[in-house]
N, C-alpha and C positions, 0 to 999 in steps of 0.2 A: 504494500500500500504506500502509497508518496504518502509525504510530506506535505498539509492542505499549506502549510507556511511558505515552505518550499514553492511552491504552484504560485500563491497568492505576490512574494516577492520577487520571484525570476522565471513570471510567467513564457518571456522567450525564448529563452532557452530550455524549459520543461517543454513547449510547442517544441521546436526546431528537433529537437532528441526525440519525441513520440513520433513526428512524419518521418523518420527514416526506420521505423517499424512495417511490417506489413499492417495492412488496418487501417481507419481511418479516425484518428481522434482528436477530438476538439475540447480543448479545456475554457473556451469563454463562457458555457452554459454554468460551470464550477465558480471560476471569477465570477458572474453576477450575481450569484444565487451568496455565494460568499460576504458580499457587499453586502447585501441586502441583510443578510445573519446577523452581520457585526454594527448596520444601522440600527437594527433594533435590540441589537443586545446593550448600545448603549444607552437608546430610549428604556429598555427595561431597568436597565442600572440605575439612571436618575429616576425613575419612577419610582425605583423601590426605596432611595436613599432618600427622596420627598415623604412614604410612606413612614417611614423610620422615623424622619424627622418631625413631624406631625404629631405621634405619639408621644415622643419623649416630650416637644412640647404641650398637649394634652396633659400628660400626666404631675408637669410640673406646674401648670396653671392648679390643676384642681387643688394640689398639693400647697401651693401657695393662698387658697381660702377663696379659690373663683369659683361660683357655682357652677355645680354641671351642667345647666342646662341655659348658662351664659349665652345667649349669642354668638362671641366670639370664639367658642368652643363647639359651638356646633356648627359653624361655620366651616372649621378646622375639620371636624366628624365629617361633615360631608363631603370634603376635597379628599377625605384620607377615601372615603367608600368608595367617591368615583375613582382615583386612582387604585386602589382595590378590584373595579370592575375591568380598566383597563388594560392590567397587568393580567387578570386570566383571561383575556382575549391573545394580550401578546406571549407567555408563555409557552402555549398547543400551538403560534402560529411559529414560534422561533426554535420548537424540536420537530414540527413539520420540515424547516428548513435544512436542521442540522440533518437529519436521516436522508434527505433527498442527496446534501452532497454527498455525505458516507457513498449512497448509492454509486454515485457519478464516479465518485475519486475509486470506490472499489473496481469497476470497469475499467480501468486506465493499467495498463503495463507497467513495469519497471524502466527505468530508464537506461540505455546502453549505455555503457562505461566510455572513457576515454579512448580502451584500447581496444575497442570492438568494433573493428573494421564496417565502413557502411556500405548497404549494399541494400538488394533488391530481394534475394531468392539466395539458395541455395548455392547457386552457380558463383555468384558473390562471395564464399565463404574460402576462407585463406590457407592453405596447407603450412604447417607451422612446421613439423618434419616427418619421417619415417623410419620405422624400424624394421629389419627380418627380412629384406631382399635375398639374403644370403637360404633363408627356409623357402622361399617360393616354391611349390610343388614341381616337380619334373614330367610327372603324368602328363600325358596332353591329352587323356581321353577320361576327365573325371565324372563322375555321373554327380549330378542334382545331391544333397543331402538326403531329400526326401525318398528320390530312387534307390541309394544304396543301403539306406536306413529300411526300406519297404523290403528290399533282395534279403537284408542280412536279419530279417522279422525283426526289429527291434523299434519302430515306428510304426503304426497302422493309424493311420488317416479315416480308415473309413467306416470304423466299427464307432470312432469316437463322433463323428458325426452321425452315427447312429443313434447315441447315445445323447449327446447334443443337435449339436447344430454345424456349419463349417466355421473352419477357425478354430478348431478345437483336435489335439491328436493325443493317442494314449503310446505310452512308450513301456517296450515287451521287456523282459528278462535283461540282456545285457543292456538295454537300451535306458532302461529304470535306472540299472545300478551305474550305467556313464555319468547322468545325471546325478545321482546320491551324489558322485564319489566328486563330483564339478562343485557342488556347493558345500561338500565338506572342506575341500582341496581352499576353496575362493574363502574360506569365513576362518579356518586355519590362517592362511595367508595376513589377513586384515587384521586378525588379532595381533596377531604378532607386529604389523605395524601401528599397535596401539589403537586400534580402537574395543570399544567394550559393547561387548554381541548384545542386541536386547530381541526379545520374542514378542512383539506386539501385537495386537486384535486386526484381525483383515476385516473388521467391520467399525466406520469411524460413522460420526453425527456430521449433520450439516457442518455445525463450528468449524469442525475440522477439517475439513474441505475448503472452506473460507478463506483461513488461516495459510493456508499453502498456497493458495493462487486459482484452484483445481475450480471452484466455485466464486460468482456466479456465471464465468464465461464458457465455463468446459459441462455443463452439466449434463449436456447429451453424449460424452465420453467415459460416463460413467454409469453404471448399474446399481439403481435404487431397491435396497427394498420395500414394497409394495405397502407394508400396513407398520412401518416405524421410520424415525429419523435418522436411517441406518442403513448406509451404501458400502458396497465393495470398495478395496481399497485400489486403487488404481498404480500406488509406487507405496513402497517400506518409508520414504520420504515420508506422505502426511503423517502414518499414528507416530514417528519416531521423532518427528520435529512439533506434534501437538502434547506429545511426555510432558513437553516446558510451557506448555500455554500459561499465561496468567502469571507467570511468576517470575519474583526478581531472583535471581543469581547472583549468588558470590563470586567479585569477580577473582580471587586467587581461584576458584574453580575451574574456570575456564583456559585452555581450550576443554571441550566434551567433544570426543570422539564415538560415536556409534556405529556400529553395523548391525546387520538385519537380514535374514533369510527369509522372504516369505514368496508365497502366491500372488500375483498382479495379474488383474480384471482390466478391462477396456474393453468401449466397444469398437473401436477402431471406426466411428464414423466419417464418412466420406471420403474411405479409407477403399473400397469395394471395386473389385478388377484390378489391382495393386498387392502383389504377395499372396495370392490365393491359394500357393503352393506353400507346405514347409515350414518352418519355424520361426520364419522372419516375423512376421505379423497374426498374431492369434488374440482370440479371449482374453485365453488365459495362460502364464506362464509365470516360468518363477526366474528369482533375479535377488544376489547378493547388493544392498543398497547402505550408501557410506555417506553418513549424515555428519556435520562438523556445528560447534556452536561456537562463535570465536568474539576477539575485541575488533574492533572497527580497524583499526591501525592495521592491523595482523590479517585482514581477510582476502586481500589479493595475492600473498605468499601462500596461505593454506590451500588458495585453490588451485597455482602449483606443486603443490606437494600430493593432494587428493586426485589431480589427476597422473600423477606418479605413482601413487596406488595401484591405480586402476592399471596403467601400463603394465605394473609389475606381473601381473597375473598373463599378461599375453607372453611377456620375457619370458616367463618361465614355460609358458606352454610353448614355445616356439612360434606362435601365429601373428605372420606378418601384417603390419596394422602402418594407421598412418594418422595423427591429429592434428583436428582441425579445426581453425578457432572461426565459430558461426561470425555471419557478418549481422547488422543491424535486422535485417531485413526476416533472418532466419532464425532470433531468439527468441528461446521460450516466452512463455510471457510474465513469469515471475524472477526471470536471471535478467541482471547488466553484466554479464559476461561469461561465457560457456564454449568449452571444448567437446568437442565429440573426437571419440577412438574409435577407426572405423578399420574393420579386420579385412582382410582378403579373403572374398571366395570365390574362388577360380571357374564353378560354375556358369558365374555370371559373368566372370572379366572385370570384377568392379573391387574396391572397397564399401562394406557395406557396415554402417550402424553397431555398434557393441556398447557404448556407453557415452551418454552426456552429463557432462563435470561441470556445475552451474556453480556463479556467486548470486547470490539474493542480496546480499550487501543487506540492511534495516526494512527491505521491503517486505520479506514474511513477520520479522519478529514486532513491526508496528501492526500487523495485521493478527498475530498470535497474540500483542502484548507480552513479548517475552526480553525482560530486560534484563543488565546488571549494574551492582553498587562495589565501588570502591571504596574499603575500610577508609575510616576517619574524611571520605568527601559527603557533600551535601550533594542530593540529586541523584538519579539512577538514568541508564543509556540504554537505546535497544544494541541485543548484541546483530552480530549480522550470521545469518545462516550460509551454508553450503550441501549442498550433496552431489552425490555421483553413484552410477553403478560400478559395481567392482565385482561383477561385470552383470547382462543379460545373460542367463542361464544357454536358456535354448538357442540363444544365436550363437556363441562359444561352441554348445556341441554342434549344429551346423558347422564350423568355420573345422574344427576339431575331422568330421566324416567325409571334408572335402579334402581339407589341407594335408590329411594324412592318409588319404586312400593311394592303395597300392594299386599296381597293374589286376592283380588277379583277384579285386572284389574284396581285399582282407583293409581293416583300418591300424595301423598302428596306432598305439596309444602312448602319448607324449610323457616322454621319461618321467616327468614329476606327477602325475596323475597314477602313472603306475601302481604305486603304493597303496593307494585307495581303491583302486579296482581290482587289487589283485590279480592283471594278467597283462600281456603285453601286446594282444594282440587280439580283435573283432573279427 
């Protein structure tokens, strides 16, 4: 959520920053309605300080031996009741106002960062480097994930849309346990660079949704339940960064490191004739997610470091990847600045999608209320959030059943994953 201060004093520059977003937003409806707020908030002030004043002199007339029913005291009675009448016209008319801009200001993106390239679309967005040229598969004849996953039984596509709907796949015997042994492999990993695992509800309340950006612009990306205030979680991001709703933090606590294994829901709308094959784009799939809660100073270093996390995990798997820092035009809508790690699958001839590494900078934590206090200062700060995946489950094993497929249909399994699956070979 901006800053309505922010807006109100450097209204050009909040403009010039939101039109280089896709989308089209205009903040003068927020400016006038703002105006308007603070015109009457200070007609309320003196109206109330007239009220105020009126009594104490009231009280000090009678108190001094003036009858009550003086004249001049009921004179005074009656200014106080019409300003009394007034005043509860203008209070419902000046939180009509406030709620309208909440409205307005919640609808409005974050602002991109200094060093987030501007641009249009994706094609805009800037290659920063590349690793694992050296692992490039040799194969020239690799099948689809989904074909060699369907030959080797370990994917079936089609029982699960049986069972479901599409967009939806069940994974057989080795197939289960690649996956097990991907998110034990990935939450092993993250631990050890210091973050602290938490198991949160895959069912959050509206608030919650709010609070992360998810709600009210994305809410047809999301799965409500039907007869409560209670949706699928779309990323480990909401319930892991709504733990701090509401509350102030010690700032010797901070940084807070989290990770999170769970299930992620989406409906992937307007999403249809795009990935309909495979594990790229489903319902549902699961995904290691790496949450950071930091001081304002410190959050553009942490989001180098988090997205060196995330890398770590393709390093060690050997899968050639490449990040790349989104331009204006292609961020989220609740980051000023975001990398995506995008893996090689040879299938397609492309780098494809594995994880986006966001700053939210004070824009979720003024929308969660999540702030902190430094011993012996006056005053408390929002902190600023971050997360990343480390990594998308199902796209790793895609990247994993291409990158490592042999000539004759068998998959190697990357040295460091060994351990956990137990075998060396699909």
């Amino acid at each position: 959520m901006l800053d309505i201060k922010q807006i109100r004093e450097n209204p050009q520059l909040v403009q010039e920053r939101l039109n280089g977003r896709s989308g089209n937003y205009d903040i003068q409806p927020i400016l006038e309605l703002d105006k308007q707020q603070r015109e009457l908030e200070v007609n309320r002030s003196q109206l109330q300080a007239r009220s105020n004043e009126i009594g104490k002199l009231v009280g000090q007339k009678i108190k001094s031996g003036v009858n009550p029913q003086d004249p001049e005291i009921q004179a005074l009675r009656d200014e106080g009741n019409s300003i009394k009448a007034q005043l509860s016209e203008l209070e419902p008319k000046e939180k009509e106002l406030k709620a309208e801009i909440n409205r307005l200001v919640l609808a409005l993106p974050n602002l991109p960062s200094d060093s987030t390239p501007v641009g249009k679309d994706e094609e805009n967005n800037v290659e920063v480097r590349r690793w694992g040229d050296e692992y490039l598969p040799k194969n020239p004849n690799i099948l689809p994930h989904w074909e060699i996953g369907e030959k080797l039984g370990i994917l079936n596509f089609e029982r699960a849309v049986k069972v479901a709907q599409s967009r939806f796949t069940s994974l057989i015997g080795a197939g289960a346990a690649l996956e097990r042994a991907l998110i034990q492999f990935m939450l092993d990993r993250q631990i050890q660079a210091g973050y602290i695992e938490v198991s949160p509800p895959l069912l959050v309340n509206t608030d919650s949704l709010t609070a992360t950006g998810q709600l009210p612009k994305f809410a047809e990306e999301s799965f409500k339940c039907a007869d409560d205030d209670l949706w699928l979680i779309p990323t480990a991001e909401v319930p892991v960064t709504n733990l701090y709703r509401g509350e102030i933090l010690a700032a010797q606590d901070l940084p807070i490191y989290h990770c999170a294994y769970t299930p992620c829901f989406r409906r992937e709308a307007g999403s249809y004739g795009r990935d309909m094959r495979g594990l790229i784009r489903l319902h549902q799939f699961n995904k290691v997610e790496l949450v950071k809660f930091v001081q304002p100073e410190t959050s553009f270093d942490e989001l180098e470091k988090l997205v060196g996390n995330a890398e770590a995990i393709l390093q060690a798997l050997k899968l050639p990847y490449r990040v790349v820092n989104l331009c204006t035009g292609d961020l989220g809508f609740s980051s000023t600045k975001t990398y995506d790690l995008e893996v090689w699958l040879p299938s397609a001839g492309k780098y494809r999608e594995i994880s986006s590494c966001s700053n939210f900078i004070d824009f979720q934590a003024r929308r969660a209320d999540i702030r902190f206090k430094e011993a012996g200062k006056k005053g408390t700060q929002f902190v600023h959030t971050l997360n990343g995946s480390g990594l998308a489950v199902g796209r790793t094993m895609a990247a994993v059943l291409e990158n490592y497929q042999q000539p004759d249909g068998t998959i190697l399994i990357p040295e460091a994953l060994q351990p956990y699956l137990g075998r060396e070979v699909l």
